[in-house]
LUMMARFI-119551 format. One record per residue: y, z, x of N, C-alpha, C, CB in turn. Coordinates in steps of 0.1 Angstrom, whole numbers, plus 5000, padded with zeros to 4 digits. Glycine has a CB too. Layout:
YZXYZXYZXYZX
...
END
This chain:
167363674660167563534661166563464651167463474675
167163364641166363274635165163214644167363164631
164263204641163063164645162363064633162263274647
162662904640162462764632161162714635163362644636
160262714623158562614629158862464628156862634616
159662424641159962254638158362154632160562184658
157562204638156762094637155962124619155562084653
156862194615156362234599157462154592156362424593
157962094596159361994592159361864593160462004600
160261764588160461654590161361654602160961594580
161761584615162961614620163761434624162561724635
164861434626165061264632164161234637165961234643
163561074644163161014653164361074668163260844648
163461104678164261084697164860954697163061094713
163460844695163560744702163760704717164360724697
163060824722162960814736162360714745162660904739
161260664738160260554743160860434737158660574738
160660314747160960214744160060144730160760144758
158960224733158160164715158760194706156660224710
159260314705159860394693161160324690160060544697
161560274698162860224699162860054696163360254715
161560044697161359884693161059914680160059784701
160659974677160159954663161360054652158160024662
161960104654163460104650164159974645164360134663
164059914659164459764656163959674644164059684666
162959674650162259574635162559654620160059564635
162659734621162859764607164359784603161959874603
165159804615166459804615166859924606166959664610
166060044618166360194607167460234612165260334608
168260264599169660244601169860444613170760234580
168860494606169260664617169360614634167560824616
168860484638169060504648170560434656167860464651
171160394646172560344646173060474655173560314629
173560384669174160454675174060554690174360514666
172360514686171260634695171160524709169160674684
171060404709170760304721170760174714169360324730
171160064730171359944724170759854729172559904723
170559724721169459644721170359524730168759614704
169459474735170059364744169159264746170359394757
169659164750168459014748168758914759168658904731
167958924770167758844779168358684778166358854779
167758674767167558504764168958424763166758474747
169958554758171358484754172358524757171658464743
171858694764173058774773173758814766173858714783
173358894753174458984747173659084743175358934735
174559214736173959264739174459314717174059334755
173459424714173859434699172959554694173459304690
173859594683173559734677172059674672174759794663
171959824669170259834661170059784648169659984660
170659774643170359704629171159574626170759814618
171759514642171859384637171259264624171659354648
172159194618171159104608170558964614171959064594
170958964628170458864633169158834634170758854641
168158684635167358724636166558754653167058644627
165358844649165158954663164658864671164059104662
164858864681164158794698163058844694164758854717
161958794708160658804708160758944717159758654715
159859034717159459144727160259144740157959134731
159259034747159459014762160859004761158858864769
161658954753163058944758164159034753163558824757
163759104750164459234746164659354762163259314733
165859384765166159554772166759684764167359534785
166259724768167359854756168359954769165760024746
169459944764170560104769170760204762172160074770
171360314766171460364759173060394753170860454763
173960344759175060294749175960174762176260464742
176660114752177259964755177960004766178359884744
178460064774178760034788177560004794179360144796
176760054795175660064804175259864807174360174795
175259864787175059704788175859574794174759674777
177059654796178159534799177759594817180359554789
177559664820177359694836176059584840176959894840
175559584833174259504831174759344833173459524813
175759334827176159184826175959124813175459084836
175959244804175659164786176759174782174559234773
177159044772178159084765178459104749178859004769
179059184742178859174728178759084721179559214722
177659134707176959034700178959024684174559134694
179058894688179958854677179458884659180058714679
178258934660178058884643178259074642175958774636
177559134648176959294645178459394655174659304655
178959294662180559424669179659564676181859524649
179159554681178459674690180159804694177559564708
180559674699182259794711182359854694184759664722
182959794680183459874666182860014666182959794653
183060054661182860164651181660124641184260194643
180960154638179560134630180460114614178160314631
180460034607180659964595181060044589179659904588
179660154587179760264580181660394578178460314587
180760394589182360484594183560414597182160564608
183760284596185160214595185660204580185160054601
184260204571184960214553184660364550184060094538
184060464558184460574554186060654560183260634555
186260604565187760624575188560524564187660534596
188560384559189560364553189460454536189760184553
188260454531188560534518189160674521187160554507
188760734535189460854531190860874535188660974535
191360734544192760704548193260674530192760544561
192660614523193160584511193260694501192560484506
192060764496192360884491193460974490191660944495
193861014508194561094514195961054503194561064531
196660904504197260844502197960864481196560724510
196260884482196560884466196661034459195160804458
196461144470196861254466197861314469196061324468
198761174478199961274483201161194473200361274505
200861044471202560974470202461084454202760724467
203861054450204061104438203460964428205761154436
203960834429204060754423202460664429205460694425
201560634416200160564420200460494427199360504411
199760424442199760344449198860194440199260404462
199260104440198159994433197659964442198559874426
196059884441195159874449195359764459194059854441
196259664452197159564463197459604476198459544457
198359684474198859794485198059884495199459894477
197059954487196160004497195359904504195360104491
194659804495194159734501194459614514193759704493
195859634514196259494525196259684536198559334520
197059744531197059884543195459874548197460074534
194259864543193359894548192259724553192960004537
193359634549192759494561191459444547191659574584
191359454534190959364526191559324517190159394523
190259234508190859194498190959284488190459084495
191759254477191659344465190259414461192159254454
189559254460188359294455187059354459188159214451
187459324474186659434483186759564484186759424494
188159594485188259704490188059794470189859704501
188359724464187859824450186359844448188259754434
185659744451184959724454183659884463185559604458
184559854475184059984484184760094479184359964499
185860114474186360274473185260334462188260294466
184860234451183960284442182860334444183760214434
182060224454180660274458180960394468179660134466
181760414475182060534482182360674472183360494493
183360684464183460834456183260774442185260934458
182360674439181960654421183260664415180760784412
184460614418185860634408186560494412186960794411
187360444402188260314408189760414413188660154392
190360384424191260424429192760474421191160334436
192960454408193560514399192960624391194060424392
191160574389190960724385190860844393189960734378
190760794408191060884419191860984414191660814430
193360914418194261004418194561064406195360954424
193661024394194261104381193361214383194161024364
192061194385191361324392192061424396190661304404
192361404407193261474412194761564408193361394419
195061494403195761534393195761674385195461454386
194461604376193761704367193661784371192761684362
192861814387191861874393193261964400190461764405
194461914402195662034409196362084396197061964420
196362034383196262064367195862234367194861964358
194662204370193362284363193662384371191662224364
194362404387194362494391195762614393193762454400
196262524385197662574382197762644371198562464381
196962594359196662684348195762824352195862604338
195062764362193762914363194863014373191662874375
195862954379196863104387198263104378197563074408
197963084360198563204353199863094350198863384363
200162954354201262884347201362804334201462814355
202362874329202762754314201762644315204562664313
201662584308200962444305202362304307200162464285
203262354303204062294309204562264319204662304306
204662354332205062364340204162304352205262474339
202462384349201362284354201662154351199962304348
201562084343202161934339202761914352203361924324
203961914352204861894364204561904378205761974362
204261984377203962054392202561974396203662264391
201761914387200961854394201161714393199861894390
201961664397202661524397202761414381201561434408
202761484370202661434360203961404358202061504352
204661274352206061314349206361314335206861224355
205061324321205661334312204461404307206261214306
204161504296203061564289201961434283203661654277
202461364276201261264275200861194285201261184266
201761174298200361094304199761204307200460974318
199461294310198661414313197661444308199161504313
198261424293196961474283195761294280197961554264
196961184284195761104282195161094293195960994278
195261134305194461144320193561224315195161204336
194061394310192861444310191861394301192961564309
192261324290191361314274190461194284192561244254
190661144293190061024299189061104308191160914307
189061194314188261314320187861354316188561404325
187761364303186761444296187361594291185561454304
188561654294189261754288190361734293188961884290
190761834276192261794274192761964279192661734254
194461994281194562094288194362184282195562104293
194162214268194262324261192262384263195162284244
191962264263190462324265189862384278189562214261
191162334290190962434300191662524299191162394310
192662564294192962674291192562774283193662654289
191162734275190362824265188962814274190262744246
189062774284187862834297186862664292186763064291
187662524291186762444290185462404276186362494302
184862284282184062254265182862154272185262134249
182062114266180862064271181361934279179662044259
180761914288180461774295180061654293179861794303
180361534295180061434298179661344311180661404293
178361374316178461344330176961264330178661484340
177761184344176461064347175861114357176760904352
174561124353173261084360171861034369173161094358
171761044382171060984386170161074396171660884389
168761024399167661094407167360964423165961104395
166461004427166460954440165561014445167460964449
164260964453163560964465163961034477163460844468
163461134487164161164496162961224505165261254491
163261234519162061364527162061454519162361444543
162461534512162161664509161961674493163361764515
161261544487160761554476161661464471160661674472
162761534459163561414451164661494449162861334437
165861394451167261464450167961424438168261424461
168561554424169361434414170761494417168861434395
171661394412173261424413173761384400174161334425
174861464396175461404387177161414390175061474375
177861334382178861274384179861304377178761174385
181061344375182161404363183361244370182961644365
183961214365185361154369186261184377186161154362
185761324381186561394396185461364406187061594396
184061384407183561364417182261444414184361394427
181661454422179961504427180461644423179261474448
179761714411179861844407178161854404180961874392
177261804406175861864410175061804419174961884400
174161884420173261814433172061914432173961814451
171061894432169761964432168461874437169662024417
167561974444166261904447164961944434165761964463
163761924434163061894426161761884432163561794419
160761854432159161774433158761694426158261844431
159361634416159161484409160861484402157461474393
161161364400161861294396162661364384161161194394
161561404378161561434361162361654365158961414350
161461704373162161844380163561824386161261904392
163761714392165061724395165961704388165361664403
165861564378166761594370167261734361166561514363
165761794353165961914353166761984360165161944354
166962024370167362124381169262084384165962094398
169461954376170661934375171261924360171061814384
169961954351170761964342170862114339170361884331
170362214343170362364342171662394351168862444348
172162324360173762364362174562364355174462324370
174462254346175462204332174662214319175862014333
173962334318173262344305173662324291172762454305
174962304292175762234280176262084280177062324278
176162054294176461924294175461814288176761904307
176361674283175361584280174961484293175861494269
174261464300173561354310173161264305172561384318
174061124307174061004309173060984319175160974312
171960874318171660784332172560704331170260704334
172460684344173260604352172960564367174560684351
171560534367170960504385171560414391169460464388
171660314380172160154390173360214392172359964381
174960264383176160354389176160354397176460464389
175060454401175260554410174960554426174760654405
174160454427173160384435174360434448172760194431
175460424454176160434464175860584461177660374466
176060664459176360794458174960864462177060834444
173960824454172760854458172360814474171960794447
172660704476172360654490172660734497172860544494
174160794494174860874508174360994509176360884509
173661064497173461214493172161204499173561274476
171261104500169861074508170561084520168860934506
171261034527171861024539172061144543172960954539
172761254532173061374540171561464542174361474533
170961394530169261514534169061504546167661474528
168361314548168361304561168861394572168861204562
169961364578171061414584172061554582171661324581
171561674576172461744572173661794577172061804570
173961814592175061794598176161684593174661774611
175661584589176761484587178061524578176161354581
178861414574180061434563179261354551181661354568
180061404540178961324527180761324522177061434514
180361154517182261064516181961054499182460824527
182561164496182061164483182861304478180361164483
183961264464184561374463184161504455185561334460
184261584457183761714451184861774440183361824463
183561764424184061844415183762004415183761784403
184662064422184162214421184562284410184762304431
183462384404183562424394182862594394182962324386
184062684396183462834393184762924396182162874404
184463044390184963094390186063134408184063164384
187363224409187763204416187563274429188663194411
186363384424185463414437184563384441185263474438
183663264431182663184438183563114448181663084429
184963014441185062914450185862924463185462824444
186363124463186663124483184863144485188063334493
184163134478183263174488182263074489182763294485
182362944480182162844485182862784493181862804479
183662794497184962724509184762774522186762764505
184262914520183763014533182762884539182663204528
181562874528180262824529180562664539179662804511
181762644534181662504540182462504553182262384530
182962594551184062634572182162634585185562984573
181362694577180062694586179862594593178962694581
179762574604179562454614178062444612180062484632
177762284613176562244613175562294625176562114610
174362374621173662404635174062594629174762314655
175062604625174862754627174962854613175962794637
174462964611174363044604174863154604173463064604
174963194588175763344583175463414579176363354577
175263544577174863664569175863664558174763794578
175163714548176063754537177063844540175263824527
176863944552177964004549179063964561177664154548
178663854572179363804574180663704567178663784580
179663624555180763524546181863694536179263374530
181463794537182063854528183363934534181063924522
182663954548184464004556184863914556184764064572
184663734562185463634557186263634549184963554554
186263644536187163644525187963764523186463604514
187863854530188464004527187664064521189664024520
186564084515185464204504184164214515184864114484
184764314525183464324535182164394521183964464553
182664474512181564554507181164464495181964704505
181264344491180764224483179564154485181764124483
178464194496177764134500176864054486177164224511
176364144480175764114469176664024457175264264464
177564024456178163944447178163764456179864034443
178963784469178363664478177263584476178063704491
175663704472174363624475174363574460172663724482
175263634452175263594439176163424439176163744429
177363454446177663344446177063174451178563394451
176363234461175463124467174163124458174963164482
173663214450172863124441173663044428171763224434
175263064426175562994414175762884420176763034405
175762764434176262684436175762594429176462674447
176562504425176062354420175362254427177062294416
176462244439176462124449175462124462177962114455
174862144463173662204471174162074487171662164459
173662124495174062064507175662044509173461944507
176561984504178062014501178762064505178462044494
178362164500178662344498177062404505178862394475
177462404519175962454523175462604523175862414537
174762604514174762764512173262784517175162824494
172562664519170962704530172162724545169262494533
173062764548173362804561173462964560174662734566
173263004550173763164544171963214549174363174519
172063304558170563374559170763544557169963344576
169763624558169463744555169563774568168263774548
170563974566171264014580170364034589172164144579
169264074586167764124598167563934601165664234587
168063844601167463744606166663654599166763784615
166063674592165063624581166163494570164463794571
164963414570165363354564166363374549164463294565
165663464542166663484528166263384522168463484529
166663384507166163294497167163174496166063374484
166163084487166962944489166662884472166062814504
167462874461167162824452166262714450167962824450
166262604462165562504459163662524470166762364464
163562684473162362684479162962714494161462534477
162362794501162562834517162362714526161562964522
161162654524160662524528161562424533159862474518
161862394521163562284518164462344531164762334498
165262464529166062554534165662544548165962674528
164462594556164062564565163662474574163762594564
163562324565163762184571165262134575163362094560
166562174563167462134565167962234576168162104553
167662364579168262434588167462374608167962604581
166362284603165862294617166062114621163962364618
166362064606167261914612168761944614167261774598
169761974611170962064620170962104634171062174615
169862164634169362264648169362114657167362364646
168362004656167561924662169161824665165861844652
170061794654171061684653172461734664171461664634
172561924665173661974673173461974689173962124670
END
């Protein structure tokens, strides 16, 4: 059995003490969305933790630990902050991926009109939010996508025509101008691809500094670092042919949420993935991501997974080509005696994100 040195780690706040829990408040740290709720004497309601209202004095503050408790109390919900809702968060990550869903199935583009009254805004909101959520406006969504069922139609051996079709295209040039708008055209995936054009951005994080970069399909890197300047590094050595754009202000949603999943590694990260590898890295990055948060795999466990029990070594090969680091969790991949096993970005790293999982299941 894994053996974790929590206190050699960052881990959540408990928030078990009412101090800890007050001072949550004041700063309105969003990790504690969800954990207990704040209630106020003075006016008898009761409200999430990061309400924007402004905060009561001490003395008149109680805390629960979730909203029944407070309405048993006799509080009633705070109108501005919706305590009974669903946290903000997760009501626009539920409608983009209600919308997504939508844009990978109709044949014919949905316009944003449409999705947006389906999902209870205005136009300009809701483009607004689909963007800062997967960095794409909702038509380049689905041409993504597109491309991205394109690309895999050509790699299992079909005409270039036929891919066309089969991936919802209804005429060869809009296809080729989706892809030339992607950044490849079909014939250059069919000659195994050509250098990149992708945006760039770094970020602050517990575990040093995170950079991501971005293609028109979605989050195709992710890497950690020890300054700013190493991480970008460490994402431009996945795409060592590619050109990197900055692009921080961009990206600023995307980065937020990829700090979110450091934080948090159990969570979902609302953010679409450009996968990119060969077709036995990517069952075996797909293995990587069936892993439930909290638990671990041996190499040669991910390798009977896929049928090649005797692939172990090509597996640990595959988990060092990953791009997408956290994503594609391949710090859940350990060594069969138990041991931690290596971690491209440092064991340290690896061993924080495996004992915040541990702490969050």
């Amino acid at each position: 059995m894994l053996q974790l040195d929590r206190q050699s780690v960052t881990t959540i706040p408990s928030y078990a003490s009412e101090a800890a829990r007050y001072r949550a408040f004041e700063v309105r740290d969003a990790r504690a969305e969800g954990r207990f709720i704040i209630a106020v004497k003075t006016t008898g309601i009761y409200c999430r933790t990061t309400c924007p209202a402004r905060p009561p004095k001490r003395e008149n503050i109680e805390f629960f630990d979730d909203v029944s408790l407070a309405r048993a109390a006799g509080y009633r919900a705070c109108l501005r902050c919706k305590p009974d809702e669903p946290p903000q968060g997760a009501r626009i990550v539920a409608m983009v991926t209600k919308a997504c869903r939508r844009l990978e199935r109709d044949e014919t583009i949905p316009s944003v009109g449409v999705l947006a009254r389906e999902a209870g805004f205005s136009e300009g909101r809701f483009h607004r939010l689909f963007k800062l959520a997967t960095g794409l406006s909702p038509k380049q969504y689905a041409l993504a996508k597109r491309v991205e069922l394109f690309r895999e139609h050509l790699r299992k051996g079909e005409a270039v025509t036929a891919a066309l079709y089969d991936s919802g295209f209804n005429s060869s040039s809009r296809a080729y101008e989706a892809s030339g708008r992607l950044g490849v055209m079909p014939r250059d995936v069919k000659a195994g691809g050509a250098a990149l054009v992708l945006q760039a951005g770094v970020a602050r994080c517990s575990l040093g500094f995170v950079g991501i970069a971005m293609s028109e399909r979605g989050l195709c890197a992710l890497a950690f670092g020890d300054s700013a300047k190493a991480a970008r590094a460490a994402v431009q050595s996945r795409f060592p042919r590619a050109v990197l754009n900055d692009a921080q202000a961009q990206l600023h949603g995307a980065l937020a949420r990829v700090v979110a999943l450091v934080e948090e590694p159990a969570g979902a990260l609302a953010l679409p993935l450009d996968i990119r590898g060969t077709a036995f890295q990517e069952r075996v990055w797909q293995a990587l991501r069936k892993i439930p948060a909290g638990s671990m795999r041996s190499y040669s466990e991910i390798a009977k997974s896929i049928g090649k029990p005797a692939a172990q070594r090509a597996v640990a090969q595959a988990c060092g080509a990953n791009k997408i680091a956290l994503a594609i969790p391949c710090h859940r991949v350990v060594a069969g005696d138990g041991g931690l096993g290596g971690y491209h970005f440092g064991v340290k790293r690896k061993k924080a994100l495996l004992a915040r999982e541990a702490a969050e299941t």
